[in-house]
Backbone as CSV, one residue per row, in Angstrom:
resi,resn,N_x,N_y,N_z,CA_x,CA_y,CA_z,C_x,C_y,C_z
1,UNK,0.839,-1.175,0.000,0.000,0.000,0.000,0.888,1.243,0.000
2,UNK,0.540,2.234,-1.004,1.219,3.538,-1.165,1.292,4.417,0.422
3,UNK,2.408,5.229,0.898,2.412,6.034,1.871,1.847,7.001,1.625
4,UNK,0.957,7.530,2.612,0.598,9.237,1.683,1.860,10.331,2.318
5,UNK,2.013,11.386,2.161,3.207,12.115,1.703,3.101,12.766,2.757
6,UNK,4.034,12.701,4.011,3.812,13.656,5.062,4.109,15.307,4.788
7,UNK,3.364,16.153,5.422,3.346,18.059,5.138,4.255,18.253,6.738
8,UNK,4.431,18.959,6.786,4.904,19.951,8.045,3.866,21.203,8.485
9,UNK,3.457,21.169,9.651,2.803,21.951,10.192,2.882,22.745,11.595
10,UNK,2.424,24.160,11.432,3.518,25.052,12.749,2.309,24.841,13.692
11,UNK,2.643,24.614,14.974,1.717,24.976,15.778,2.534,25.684,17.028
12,UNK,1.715,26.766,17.282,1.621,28.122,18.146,1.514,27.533,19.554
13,UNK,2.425,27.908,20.293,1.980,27.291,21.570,2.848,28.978,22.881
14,UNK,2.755,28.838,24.069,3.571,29.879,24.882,5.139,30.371,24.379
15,UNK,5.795,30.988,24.561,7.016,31.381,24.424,7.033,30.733,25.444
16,UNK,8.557,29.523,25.488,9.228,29.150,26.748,8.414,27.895,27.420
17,UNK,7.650,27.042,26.495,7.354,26.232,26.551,6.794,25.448,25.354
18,UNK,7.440,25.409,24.293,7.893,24.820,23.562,8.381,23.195,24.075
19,UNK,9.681,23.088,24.638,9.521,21.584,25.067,8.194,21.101,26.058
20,UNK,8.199,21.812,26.422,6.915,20.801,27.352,5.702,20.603,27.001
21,UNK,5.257,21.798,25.529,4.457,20.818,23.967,5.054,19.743,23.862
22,UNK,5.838,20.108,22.954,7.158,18.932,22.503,6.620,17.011,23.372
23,UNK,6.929,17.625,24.376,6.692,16.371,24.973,5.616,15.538,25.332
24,UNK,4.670,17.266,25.663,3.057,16.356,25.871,2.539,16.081,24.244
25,UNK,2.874,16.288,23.066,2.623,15.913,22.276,3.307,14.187,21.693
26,UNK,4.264,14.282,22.406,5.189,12.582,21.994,4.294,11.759,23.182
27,UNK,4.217,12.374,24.301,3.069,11.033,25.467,2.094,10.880,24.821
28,UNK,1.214,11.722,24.393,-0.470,12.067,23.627,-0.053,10.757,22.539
29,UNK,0.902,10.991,21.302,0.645,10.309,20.476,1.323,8.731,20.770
30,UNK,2.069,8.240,21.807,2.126,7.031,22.110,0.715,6.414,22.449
31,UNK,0.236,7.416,23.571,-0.955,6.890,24.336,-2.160,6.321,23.383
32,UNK,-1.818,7.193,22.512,-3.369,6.744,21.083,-2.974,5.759,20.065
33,UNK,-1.209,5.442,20.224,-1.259,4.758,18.859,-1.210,5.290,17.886
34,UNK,-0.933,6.771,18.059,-1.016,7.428,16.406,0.645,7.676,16.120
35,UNK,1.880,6.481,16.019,3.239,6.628,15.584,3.097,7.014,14.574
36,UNK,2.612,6.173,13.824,2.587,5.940,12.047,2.181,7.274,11.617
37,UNK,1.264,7.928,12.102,0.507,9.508,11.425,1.849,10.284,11.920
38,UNK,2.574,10.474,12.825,3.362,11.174,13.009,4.689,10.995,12.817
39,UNK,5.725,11.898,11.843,6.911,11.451,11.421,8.005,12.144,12.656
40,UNK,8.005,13.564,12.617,8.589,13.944,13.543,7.840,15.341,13.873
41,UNK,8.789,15.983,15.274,8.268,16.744,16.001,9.818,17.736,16.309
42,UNK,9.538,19.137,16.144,10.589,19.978,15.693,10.563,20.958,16.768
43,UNK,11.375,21.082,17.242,11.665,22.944,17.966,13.233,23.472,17.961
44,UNK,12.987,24.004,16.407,14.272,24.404,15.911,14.959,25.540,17.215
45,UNK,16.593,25.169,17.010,17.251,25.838,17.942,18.899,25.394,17.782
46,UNK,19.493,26.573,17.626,20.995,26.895,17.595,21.678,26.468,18.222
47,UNK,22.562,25.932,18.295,24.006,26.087,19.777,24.494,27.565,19.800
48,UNK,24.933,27.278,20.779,25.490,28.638,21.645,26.827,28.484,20.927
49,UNK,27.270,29.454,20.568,28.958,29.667,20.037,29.413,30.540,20.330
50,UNK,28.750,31.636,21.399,29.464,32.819,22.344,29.954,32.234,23.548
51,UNK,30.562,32.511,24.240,31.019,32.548,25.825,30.161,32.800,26.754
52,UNK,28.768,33.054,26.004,27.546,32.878,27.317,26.887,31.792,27.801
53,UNK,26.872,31.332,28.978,26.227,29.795,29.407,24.774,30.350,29.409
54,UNK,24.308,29.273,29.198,23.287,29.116,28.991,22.199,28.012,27.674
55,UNK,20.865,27.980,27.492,20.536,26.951,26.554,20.561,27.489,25.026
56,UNK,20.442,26.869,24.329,20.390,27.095,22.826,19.492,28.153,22.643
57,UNK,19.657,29.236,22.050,18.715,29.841,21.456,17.932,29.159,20.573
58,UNK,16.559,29.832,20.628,15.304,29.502,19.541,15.283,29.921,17.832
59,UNK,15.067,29.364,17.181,14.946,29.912,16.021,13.695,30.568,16.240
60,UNK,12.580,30.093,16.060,10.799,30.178,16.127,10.485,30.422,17.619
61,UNK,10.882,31.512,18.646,10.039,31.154,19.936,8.701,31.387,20.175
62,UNK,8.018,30.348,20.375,6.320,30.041,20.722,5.984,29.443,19.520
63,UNK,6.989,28.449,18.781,6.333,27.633,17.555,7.264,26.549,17.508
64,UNK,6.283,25.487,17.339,6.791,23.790,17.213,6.183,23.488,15.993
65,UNK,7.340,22.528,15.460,7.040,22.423,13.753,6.609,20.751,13.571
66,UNK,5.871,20.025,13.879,5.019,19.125,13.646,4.945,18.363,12.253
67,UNK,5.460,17.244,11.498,5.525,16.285,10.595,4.211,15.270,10.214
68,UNK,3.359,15.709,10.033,2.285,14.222,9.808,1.587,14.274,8.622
């Protein structure tokens, strides 16, 4: 049987919680069984290459980029 062609789609969520979409979206789709509809799950972000500690900057902050 043919695959149908996965799109990419943004979804809007808080500034600064981005992973913790991220994640309640990977529990949500174990819990249902929906692997197969979902390819991957995105929250683009840089490394740090200054001398400031701290986490990766955001590319998109308050947007997760969604595969299905």
């Amino acid at each position: 049987m043919e695959q149908p062609e996965h799109k990419w789609y943004v979804v809007q969520t808080y500034s600064g919680f981005e992973g913790r979409v991220e994640q309640a979206l990977h529990e949500r789709i174990k819990r249902l069984g929906a692997e197969a509809l979902f390819t991957d799950i995105l929250v683009p972000r840089e490394k740090k290459t200054e001398e400031k500690a701290g986490p990766a900057r955001k590319f998109f902050p308050g947007y997760i980029f969604v595969k299905m």
